[in-house]
C-alpha atoms as one frame of an Amber mdcrd trajectory, in Angstrom:
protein
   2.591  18.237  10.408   2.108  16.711   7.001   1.867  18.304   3.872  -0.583
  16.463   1.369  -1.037  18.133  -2.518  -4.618  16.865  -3.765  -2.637  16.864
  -6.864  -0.176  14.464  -5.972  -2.042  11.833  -4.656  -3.360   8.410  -7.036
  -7.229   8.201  -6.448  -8.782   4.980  -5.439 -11.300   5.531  -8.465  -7.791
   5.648 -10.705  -6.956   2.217 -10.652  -8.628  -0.159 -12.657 -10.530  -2.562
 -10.643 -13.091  -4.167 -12.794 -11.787  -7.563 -13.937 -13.973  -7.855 -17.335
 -12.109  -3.898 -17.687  -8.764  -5.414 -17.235  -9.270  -8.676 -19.732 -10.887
  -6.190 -22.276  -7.718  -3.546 -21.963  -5.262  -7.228 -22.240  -7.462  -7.944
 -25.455  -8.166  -5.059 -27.261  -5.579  -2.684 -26.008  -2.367  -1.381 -28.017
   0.697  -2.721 -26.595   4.159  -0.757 -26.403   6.976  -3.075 -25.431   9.947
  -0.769 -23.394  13.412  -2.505 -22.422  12.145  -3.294 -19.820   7.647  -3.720
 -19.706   5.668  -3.835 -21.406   2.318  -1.218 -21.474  -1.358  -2.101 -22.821
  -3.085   1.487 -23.208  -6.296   2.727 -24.909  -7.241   5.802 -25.493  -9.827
   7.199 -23.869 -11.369  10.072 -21.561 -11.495   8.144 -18.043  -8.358   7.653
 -17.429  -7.737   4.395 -15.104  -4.136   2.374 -14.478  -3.636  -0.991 -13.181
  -0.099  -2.478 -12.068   0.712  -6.149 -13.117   3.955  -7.848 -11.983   4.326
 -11.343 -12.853   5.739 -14.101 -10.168   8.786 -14.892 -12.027   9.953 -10.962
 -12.001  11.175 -12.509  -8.294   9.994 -13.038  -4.748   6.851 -10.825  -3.404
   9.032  -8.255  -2.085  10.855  -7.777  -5.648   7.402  -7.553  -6.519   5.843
  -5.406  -4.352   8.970  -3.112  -4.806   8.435  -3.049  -8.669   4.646  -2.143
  -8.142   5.423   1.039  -5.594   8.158   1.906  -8.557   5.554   2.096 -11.210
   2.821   3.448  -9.040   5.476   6.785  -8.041   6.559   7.091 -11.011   2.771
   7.238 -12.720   1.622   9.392  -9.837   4.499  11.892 -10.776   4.101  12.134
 -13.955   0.177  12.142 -14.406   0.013  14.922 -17.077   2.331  12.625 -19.241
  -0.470  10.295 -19.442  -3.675  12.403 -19.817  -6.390  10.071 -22.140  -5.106
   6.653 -21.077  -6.336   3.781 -19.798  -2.840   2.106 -18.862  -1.646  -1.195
 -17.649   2.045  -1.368 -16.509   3.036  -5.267 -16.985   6.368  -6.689 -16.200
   6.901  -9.739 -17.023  10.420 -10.532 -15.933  13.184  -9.181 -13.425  14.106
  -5.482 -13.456  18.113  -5.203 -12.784  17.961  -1.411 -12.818  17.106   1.679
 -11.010  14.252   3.459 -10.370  15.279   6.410 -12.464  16.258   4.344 -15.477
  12.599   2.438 -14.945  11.012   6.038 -14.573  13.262   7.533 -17.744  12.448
   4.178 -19.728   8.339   4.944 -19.537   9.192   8.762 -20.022  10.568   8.650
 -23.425   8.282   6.388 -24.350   5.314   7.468 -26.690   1.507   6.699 -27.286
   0.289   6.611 -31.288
């Protein structure tokens, strides 16, 4: 038997889809650089998220990995992001941990 929280779970209609939506956010968005990504967010009342790992962060699976990383750790931590539109980029290889990648985004804040 599985236990599923409604909660818990990352919607389909969450993740940001629409292509001229994504090149708009890349445009116009604000942009907060971590150690480590770097974040494109507006503010707004639909929140939405899209994932972005470029092919020089390493090979798919390094990739992949990175994407379920940031995909937990926005699913966990939903409330810390209420208003967003978000797009988690990383641009180059992550040498760390999942809980320094998930404390890195924590502390970081939205103006």
């Amino acid at each position: 038997m599985t236990l599923t929280l409604d909660n818990e779970r990352l919607e389909k209609d969450l993740i940001l889809s629409r292509q001229s939506e994504i090149r708009e956010l890349f445009d116009r968005g604000k942009r907060i650089k971590s150690k480590y990504i770097l974040i494109y967010y507006d503010k707004t009342p639909a929140e939405q998220v899209g994932f972005f790992v470029q092919k020089k962060s390493g090979n798919s699976p390094k990739r992949n990995l990175y994407k379920r990383w940031l995909r937990e750790i926005y699913r966990r931590n939903k409330s810390h992001f209420t208003g967003l539109k978000l797009i988690f980029y990383v641009h180059k290889p992550l040498n760390i941990s999942y809980h320094e990648l998930a404390d890195d985004i924590l502390s970081l804040e939205f103006k």
